[in-house]
Chimera marker file (.cmm) of the C-alpha trace (Angstrom):
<marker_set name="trace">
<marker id="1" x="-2.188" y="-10.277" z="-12.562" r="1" g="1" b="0" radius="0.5"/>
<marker id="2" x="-0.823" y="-7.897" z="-9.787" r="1" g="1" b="0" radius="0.5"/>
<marker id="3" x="3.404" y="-7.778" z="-9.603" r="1" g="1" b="0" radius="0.5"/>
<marker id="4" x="4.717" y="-6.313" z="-7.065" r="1" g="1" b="0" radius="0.5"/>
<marker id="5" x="8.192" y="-4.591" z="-7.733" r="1" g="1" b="0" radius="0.5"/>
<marker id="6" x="10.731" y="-3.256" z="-5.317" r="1" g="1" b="0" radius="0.5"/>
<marker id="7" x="12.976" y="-0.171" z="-6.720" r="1" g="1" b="0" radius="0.5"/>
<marker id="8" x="15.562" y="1.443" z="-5.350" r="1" g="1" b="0" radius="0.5"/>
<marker id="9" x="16.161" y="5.239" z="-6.182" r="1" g="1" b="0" radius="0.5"/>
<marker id="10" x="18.246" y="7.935" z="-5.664" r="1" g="1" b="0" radius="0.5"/>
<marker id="11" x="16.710" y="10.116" z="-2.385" r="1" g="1" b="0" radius="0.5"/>
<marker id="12" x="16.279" y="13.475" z="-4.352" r="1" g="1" b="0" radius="0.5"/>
<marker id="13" x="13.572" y="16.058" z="-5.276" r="1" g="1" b="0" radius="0.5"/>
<marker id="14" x="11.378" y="15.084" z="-8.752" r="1" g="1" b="0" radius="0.5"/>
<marker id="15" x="12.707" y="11.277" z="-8.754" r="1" g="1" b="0" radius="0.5"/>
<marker id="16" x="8.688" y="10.220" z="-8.043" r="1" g="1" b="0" radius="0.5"/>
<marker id="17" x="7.296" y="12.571" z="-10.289" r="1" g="1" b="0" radius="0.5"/>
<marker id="18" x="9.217" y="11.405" z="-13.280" r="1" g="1" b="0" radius="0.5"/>
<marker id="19" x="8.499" y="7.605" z="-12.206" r="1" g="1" b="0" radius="0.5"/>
<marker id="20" x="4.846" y="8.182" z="-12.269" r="1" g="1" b="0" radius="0.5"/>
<marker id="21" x="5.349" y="10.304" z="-15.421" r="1" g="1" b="0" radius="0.5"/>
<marker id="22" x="6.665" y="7.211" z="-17.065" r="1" g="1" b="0" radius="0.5"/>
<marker id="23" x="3.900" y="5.048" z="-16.043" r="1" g="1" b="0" radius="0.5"/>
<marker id="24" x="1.492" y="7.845" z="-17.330" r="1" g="1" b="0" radius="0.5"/>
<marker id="25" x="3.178" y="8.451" z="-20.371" r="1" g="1" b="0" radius="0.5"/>
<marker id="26" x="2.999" y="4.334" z="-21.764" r="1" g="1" b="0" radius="0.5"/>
<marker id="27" x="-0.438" y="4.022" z="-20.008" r="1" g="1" b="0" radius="0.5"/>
<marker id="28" x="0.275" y="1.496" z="-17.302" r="1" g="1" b="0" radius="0.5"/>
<marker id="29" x="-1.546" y="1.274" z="-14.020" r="1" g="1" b="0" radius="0.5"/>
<marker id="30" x="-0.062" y="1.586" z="-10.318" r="1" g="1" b="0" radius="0.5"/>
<marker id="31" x="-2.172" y="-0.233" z="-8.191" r="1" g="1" b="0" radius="0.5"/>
<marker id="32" x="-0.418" y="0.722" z="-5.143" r="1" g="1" b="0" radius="0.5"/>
<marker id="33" x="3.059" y="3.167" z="-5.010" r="1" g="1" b="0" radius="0.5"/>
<marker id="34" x="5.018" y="3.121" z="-1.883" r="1" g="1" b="0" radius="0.5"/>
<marker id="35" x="7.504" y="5.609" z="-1.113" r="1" g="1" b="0" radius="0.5"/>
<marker id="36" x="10.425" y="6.112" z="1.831" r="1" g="1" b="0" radius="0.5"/>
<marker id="37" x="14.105" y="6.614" z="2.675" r="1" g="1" b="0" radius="0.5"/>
<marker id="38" x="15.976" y="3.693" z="4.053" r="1" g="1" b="0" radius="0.5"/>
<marker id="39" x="18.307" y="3.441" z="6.188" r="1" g="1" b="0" radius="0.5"/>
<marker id="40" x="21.016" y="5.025" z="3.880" r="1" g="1" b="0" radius="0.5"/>
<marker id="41" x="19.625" y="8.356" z="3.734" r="1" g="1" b="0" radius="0.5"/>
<marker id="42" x="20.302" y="8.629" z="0.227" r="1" g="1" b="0" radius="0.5"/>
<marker id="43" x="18.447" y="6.452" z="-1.047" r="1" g="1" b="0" radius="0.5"/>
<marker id="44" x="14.863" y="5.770" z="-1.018" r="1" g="1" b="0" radius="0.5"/>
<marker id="45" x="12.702" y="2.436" z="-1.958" r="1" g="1" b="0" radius="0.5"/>
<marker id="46" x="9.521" y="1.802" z="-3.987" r="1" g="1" b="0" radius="0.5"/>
<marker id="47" x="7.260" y="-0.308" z="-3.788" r="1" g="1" b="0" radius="0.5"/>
<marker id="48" x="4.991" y="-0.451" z="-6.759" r="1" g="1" b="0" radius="0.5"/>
<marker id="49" x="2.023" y="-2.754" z="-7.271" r="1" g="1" b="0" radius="0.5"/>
<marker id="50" x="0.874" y="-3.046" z="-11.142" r="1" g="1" b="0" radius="0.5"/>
<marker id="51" x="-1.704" y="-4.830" z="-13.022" r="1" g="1" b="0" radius="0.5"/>
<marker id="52" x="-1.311" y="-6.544" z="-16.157" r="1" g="1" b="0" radius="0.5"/>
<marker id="53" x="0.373" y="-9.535" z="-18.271" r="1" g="1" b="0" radius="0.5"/>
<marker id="54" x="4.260" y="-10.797" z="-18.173" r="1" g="1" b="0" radius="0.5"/>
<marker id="55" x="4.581" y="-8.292" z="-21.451" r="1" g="1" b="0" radius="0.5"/>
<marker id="56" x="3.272" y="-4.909" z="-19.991" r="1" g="1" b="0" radius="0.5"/>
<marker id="57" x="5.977" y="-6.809" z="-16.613" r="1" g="1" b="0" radius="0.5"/>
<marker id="58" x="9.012" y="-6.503" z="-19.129" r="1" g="1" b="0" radius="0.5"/>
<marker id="59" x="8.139" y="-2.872" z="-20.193" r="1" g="1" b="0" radius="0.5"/>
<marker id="60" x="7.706" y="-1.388" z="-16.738" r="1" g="1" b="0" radius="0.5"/>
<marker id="61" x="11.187" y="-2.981" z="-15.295" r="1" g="1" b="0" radius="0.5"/>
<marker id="62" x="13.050" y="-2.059" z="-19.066" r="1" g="1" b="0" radius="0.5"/>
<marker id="63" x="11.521" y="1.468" z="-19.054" r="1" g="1" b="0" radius="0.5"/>
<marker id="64" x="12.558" y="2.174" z="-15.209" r="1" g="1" b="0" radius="0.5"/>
<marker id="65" x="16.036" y="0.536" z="-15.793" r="1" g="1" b="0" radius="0.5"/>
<marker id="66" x="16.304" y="3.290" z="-18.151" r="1" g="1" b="0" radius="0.5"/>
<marker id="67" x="16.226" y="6.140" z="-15.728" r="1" g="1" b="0" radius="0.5"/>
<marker id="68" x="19.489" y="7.988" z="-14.610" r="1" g="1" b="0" radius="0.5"/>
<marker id="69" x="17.702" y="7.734" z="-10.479" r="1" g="1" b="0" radius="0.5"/>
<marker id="70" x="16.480" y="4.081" z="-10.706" r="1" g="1" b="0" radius="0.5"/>
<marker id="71" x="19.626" y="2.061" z="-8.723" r="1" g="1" b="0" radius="0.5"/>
<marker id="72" x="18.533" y="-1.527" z="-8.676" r="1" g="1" b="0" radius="0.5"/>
<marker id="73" x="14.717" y="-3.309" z="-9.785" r="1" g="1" b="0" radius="0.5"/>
<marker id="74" x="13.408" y="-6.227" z="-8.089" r="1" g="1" b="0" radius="0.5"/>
<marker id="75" x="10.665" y="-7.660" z="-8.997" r="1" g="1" b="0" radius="0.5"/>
<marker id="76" x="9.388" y="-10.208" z="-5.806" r="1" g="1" b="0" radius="0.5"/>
<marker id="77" x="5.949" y="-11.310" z="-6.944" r="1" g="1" b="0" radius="0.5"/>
<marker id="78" x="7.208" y="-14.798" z="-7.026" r="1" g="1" b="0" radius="0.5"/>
<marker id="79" x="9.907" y="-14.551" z="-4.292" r="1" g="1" b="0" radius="0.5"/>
<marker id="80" x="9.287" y="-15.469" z="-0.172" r="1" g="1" b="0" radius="0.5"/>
<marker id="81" x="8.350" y="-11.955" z="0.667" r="1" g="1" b="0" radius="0.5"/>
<marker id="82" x="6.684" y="-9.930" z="3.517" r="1" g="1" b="0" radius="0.5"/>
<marker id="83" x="4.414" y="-6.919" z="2.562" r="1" g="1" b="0" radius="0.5"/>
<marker id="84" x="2.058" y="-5.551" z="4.632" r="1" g="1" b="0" radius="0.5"/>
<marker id="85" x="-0.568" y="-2.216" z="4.322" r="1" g="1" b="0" radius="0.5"/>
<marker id="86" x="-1.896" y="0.252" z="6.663" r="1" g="1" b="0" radius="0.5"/>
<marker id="87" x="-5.703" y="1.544" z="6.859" r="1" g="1" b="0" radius="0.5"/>
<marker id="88" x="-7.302" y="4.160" z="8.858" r="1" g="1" b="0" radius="0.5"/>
<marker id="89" x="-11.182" y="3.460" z="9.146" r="1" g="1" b="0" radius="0.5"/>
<marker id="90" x="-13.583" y="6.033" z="10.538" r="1" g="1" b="0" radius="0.5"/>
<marker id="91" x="-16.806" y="4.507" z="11.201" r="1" g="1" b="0" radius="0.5"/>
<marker id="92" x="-19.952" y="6.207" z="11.870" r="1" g="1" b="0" radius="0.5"/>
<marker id="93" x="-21.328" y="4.482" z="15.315" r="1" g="1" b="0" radius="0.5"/>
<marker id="94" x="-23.735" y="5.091" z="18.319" r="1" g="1" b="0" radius="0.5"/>
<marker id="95" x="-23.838" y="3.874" z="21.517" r="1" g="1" b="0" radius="0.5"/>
<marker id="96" x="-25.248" y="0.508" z="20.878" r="1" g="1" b="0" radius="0.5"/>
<marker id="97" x="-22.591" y="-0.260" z="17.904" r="1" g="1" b="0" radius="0.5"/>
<marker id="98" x="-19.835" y="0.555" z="19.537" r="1" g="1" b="0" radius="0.5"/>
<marker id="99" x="-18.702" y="-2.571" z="21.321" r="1" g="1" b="0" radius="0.5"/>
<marker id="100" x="-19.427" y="-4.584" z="17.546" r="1" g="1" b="0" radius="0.5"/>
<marker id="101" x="-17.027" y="-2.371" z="15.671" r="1" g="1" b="0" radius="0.5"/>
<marker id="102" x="-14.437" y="-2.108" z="18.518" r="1" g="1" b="0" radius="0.5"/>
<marker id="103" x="-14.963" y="-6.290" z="18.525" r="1" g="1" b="0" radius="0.5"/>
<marker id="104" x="-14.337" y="-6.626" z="14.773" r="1" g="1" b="0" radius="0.5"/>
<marker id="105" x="-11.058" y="-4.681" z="15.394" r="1" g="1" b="0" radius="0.5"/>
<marker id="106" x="-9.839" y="-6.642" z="17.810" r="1" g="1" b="0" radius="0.5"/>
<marker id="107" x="-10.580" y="-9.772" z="15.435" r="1" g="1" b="0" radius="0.5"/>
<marker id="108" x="-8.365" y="-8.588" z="12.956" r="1" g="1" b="0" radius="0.5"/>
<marker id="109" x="-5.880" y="-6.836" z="15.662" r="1" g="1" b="0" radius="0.5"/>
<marker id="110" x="-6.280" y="-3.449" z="14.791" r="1" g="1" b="0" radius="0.5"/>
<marker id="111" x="-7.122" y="-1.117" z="17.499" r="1" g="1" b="0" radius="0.5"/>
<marker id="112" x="-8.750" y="1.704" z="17.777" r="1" g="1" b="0" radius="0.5"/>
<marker id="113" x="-6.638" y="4.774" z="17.622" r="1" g="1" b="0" radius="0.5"/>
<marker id="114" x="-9.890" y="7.922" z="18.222" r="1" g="1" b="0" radius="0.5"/>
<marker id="115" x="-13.109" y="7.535" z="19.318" r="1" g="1" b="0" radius="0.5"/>
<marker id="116" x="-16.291" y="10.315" z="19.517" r="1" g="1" b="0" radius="0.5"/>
<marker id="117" x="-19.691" y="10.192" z="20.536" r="1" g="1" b="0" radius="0.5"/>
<marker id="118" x="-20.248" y="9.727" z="16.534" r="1" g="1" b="0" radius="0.5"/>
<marker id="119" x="-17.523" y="8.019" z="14.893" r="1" g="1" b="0" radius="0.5"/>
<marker id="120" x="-14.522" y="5.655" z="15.680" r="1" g="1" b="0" radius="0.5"/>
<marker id="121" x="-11.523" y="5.358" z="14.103" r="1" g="1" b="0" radius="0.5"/>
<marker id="122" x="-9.270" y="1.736" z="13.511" r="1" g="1" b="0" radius="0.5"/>
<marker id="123" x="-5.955" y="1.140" z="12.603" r="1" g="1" b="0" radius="0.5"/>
<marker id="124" x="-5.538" y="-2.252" z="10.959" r="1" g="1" b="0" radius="0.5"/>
<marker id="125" x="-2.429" y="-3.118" z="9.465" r="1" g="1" b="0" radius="0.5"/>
<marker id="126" x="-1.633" y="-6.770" z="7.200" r="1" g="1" b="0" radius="0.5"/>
<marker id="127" x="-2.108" y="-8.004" z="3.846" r="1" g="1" b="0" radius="0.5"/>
<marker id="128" x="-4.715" y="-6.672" z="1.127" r="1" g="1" b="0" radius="0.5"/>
<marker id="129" x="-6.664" y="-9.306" z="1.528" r="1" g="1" b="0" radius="0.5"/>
<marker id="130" x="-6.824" y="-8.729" z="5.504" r="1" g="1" b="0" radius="0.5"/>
<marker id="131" x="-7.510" y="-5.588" z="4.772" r="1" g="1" b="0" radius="0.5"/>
<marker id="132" x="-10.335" y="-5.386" z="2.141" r="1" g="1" b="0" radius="0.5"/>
<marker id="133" x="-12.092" y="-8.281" z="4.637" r="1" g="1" b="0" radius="0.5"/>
<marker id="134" x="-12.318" y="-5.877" z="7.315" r="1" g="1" b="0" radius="0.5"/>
<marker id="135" x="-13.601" y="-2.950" z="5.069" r="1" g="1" b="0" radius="0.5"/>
<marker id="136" x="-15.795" y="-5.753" z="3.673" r="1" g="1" b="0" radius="0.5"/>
<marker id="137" x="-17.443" y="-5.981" z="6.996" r="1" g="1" b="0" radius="0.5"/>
<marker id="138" x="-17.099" y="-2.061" z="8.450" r="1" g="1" b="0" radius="0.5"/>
<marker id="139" x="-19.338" y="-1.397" z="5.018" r="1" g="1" b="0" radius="0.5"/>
<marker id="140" x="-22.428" y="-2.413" z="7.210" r="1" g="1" b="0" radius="0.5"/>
<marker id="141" x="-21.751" y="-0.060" z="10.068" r="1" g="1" b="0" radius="0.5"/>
<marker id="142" x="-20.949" y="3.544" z="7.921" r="1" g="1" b="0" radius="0.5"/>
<marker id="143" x="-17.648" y="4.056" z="6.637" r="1" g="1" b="0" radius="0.5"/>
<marker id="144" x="-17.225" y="7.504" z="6.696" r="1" g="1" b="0" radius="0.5"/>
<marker id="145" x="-13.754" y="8.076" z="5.521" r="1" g="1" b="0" radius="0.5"/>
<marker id="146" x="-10.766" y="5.928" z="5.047" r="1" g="1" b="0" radius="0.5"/>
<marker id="147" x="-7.518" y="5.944" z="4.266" r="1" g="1" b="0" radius="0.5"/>
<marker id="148" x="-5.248" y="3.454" z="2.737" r="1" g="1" b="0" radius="0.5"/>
<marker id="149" x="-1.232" y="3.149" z="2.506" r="1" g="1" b="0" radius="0.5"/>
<marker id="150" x="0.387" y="1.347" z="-0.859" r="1" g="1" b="0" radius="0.5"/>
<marker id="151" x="2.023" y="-1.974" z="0.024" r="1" g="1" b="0" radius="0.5"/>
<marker id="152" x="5.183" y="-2.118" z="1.441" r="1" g="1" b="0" radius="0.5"/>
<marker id="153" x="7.456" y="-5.467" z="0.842" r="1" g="1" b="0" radius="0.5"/>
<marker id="154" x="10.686" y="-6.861" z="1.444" r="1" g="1" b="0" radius="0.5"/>
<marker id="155" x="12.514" y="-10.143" z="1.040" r="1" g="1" b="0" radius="0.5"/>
<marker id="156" x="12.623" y="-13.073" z="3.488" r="1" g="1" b="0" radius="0.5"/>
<marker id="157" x="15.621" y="-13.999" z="5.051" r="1" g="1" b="0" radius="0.5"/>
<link id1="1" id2="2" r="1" g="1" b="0" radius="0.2"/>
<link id1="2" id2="3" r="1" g="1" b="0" radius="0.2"/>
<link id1="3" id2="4" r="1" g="1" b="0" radius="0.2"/>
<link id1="4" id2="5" r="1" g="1" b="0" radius="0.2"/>
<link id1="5" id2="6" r="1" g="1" b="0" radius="0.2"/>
<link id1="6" id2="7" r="1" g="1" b="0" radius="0.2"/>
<link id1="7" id2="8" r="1" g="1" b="0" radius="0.2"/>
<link id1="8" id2="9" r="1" g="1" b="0" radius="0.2"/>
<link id1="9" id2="10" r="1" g="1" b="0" radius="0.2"/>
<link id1="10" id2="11" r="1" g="1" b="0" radius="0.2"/>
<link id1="11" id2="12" r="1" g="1" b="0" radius="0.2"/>
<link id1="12" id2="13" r="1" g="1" b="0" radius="0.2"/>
<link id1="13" id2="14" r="1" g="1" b="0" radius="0.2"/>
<link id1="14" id2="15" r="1" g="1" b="0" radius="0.2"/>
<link id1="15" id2="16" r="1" g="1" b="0" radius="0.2"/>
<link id1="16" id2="17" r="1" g="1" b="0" radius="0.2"/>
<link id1="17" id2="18" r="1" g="1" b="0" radius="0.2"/>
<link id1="18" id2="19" r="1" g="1" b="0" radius="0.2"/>
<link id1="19" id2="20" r="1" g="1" b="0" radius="0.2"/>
<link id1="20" id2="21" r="1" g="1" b="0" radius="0.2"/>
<link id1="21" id2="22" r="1" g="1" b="0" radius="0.2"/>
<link id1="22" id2="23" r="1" g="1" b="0" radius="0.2"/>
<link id1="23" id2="24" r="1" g="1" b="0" radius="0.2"/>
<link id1="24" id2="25" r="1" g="1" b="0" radius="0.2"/>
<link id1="25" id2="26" r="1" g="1" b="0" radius="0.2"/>
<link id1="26" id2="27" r="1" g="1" b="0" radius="0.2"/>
<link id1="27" id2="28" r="1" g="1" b="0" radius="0.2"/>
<link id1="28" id2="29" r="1" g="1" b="0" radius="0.2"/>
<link id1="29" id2="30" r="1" g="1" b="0" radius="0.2"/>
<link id1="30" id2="31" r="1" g="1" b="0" radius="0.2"/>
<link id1="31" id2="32" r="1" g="1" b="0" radius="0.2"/>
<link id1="32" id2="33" r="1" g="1" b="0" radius="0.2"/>
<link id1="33" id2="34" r="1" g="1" b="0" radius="0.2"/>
<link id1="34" id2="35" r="1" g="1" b="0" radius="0.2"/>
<link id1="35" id2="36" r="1" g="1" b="0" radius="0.2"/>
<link id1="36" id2="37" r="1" g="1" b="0" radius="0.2"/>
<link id1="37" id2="38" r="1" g="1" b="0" radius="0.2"/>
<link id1="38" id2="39" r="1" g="1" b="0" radius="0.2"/>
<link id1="39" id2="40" r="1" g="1" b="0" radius="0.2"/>
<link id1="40" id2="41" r="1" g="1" b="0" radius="0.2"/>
<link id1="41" id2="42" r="1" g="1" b="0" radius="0.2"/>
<link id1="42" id2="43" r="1" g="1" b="0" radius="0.2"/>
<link id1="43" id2="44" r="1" g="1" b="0" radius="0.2"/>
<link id1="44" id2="45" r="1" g="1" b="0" radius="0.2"/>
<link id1="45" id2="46" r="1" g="1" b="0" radius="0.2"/>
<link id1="46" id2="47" r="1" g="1" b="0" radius="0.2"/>
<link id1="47" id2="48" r="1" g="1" b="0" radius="0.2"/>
<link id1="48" id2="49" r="1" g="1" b="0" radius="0.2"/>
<link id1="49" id2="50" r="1" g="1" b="0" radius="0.2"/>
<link id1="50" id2="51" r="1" g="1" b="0" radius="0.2"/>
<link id1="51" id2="52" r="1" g="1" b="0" radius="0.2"/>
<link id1="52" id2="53" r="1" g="1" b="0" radius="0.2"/>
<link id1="53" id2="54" r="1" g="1" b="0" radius="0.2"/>
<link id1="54" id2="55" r="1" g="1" b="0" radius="0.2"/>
<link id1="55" id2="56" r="1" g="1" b="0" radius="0.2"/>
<link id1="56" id2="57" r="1" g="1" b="0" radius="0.2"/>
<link id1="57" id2="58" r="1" g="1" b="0" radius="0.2"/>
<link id1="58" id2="59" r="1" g="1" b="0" radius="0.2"/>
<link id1="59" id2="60" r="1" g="1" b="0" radius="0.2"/>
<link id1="60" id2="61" r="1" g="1" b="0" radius="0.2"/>
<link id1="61" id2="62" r="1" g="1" b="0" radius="0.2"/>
<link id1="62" id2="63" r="1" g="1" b="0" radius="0.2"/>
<link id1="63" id2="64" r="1" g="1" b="0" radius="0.2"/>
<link id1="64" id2="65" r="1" g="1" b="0" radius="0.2"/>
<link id1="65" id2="66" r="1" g="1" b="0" radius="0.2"/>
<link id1="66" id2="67" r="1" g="1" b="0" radius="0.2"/>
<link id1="67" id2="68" r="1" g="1" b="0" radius="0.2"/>
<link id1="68" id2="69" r="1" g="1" b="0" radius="0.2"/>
<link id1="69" id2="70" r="1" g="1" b="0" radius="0.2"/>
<link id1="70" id2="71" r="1" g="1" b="0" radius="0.2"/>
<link id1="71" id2="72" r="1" g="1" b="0" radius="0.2"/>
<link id1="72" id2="73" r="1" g="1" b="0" radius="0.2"/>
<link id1="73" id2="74" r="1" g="1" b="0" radius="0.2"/>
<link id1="74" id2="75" r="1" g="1" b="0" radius="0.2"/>
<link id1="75" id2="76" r="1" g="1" b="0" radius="0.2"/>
<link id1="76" id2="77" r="1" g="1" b="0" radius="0.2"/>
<link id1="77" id2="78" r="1" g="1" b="0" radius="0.2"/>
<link id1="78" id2="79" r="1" g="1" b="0" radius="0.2"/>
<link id1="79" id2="80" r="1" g="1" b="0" radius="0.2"/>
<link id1="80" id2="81" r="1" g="1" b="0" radius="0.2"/>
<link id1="81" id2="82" r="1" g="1" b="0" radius="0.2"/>
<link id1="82" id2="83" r="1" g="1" b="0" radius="0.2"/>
<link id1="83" id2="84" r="1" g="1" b="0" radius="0.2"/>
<link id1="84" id2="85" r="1" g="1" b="0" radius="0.2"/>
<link id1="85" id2="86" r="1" g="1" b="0" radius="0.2"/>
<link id1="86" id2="87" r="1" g="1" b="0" radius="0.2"/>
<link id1="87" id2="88" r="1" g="1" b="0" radius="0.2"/>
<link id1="88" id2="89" r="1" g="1" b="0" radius="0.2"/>
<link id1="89" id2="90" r="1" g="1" b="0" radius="0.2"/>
<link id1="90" id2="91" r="1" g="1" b="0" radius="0.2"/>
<link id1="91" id2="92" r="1" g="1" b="0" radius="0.2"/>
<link id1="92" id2="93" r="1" g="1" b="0" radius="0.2"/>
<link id1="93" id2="94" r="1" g="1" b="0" radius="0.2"/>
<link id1="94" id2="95" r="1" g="1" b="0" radius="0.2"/>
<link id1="95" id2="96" r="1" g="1" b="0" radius="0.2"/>
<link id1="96" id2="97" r="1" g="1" b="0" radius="0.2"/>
<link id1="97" id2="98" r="1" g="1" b="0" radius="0.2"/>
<link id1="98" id2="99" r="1" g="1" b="0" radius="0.2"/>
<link id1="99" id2="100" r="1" g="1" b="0" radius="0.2"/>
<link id1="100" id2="101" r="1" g="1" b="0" radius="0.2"/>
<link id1="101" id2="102" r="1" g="1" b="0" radius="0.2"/>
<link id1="102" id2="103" r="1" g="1" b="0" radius="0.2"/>
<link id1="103" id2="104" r="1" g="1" b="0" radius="0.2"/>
<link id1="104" id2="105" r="1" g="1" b="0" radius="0.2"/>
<link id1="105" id2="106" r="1" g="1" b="0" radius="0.2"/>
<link id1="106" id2="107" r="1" g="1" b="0" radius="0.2"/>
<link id1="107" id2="108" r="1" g="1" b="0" radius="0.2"/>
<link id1="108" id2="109" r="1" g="1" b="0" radius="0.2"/>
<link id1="109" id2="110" r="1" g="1" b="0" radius="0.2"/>
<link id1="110" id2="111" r="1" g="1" b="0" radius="0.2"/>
<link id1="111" id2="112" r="1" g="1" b="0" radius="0.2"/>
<link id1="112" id2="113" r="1" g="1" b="0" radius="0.2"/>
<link id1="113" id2="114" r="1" g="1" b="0" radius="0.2"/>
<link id1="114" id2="115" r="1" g="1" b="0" radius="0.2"/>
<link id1="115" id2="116" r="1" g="1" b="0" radius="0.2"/>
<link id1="116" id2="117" r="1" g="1" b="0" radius="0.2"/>
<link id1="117" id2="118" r="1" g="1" b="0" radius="0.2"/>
<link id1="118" id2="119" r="1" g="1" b="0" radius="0.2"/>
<link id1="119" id2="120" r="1" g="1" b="0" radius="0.2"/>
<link id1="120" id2="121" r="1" g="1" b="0" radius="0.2"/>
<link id1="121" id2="122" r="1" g="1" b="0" radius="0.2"/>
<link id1="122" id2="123" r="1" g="1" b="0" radius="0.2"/>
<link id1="123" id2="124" r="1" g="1" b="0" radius="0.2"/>
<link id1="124" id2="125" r="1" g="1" b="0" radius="0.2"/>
<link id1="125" id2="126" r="1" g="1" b="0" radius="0.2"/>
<link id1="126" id2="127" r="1" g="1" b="0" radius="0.2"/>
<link id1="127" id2="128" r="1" g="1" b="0" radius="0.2"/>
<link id1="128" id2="129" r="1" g="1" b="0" radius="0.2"/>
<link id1="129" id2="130" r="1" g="1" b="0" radius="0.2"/>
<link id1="130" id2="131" r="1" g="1" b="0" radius="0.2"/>
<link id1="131" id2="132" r="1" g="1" b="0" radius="0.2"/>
<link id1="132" id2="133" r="1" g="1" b="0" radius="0.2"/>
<link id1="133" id2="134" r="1" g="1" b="0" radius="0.2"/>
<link id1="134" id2="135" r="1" g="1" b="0" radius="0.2"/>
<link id1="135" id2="136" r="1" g="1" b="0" radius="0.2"/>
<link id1="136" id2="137" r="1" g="1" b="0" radius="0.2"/>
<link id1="137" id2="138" r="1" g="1" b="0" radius="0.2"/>
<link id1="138" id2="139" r="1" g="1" b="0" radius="0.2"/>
<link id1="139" id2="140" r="1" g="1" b="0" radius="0.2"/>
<link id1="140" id2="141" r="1" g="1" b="0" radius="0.2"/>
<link id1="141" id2="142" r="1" g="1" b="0" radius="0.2"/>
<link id1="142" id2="143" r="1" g="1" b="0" radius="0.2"/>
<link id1="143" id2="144" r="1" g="1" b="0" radius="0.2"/>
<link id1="144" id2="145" r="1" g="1" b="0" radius="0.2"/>
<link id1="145" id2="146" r="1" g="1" b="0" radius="0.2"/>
<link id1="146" id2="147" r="1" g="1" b="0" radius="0.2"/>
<link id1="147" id2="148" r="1" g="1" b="0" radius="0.2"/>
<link id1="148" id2="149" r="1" g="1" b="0" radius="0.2"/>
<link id1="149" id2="150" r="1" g="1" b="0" radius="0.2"/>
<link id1="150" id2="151" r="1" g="1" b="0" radius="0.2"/>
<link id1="151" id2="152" r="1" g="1" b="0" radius="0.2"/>
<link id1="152" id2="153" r="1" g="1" b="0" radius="0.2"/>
<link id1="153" id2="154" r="1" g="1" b="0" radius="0.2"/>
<link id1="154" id2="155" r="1" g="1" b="0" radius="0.2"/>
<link id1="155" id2="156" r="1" g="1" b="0" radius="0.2"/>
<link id1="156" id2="157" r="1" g="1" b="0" radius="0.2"/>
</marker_set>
């Protein structure tokens, strides 16, 4: 199962490094890391998606509890959240694809953000699941590159 965890840390230099280092170091899996300052400037939240049972759950929140940086872990798998991803997808195109791919954007409300005689570029933003369904279908026309943010979440209400 994915959890998805929201951590407040201190806003300093090496505070991601030794976060990852402690996933690394007990062998757990981020699926997806998010990283950025709030609105307090010294502080910054994570949002970190990992894989695996209730048991490796209680290590990963214990072991970041432990750090001297780590302010506050939520864990919001379960809770009414909002999270949403960003993807930039080139896709290869000529002149007769064109319209289809810029169509299949506009389905899933992305838009397209550059555009060449070769390859066009989308912006989609949502869930994963939004997401993956419109690389799904962009796998038929040429992906040529792509880029993909980590989740970002917060609470409801």
């Amino acid at each position: 199962m994915k959890y998805t965890l929201s951590v407040q840390v201190e806003n300093h230099f090496g505070v991601l490094a030794r976060i990852a280092g402690l996933f690394s170091a007990r062998g757990f899996n981020i699926s997806s890391l998010s990283v950025a300052e709030t609105e307090d400037p010294t502080i910054s939240v994570m949002t970190i998606v990992v894989e695996g049972d209730e048991k490796i759950l209680d290590q990963v929140k214990k072991q970041l509890n432990k750090l001297i940086e780590v302010i506050k872990v939520k864990d919001v798998t379960f809770l009414d959240y909002v999270s949403r991803e960003l993807a930039l997808i080139k896709v290869k195109i000529d002149a007769q694809r064109r319209r289809e791919v810029i169509e299949i954007a506009d389905v899933f409300k992305g838009r397209v953000v550059d555009i060449s005689h070769e390859n066009i570029t989308i912006e989609v933003t949502g869930d994963s699941k939004k997401l993956d369904a419109i690389v799904e279908l962009l796998k038929n026309y040429g992906i040529v590159e792509m880029a993909r943010t980590g989740r970002v979440a917060i609470i409801r209400g």
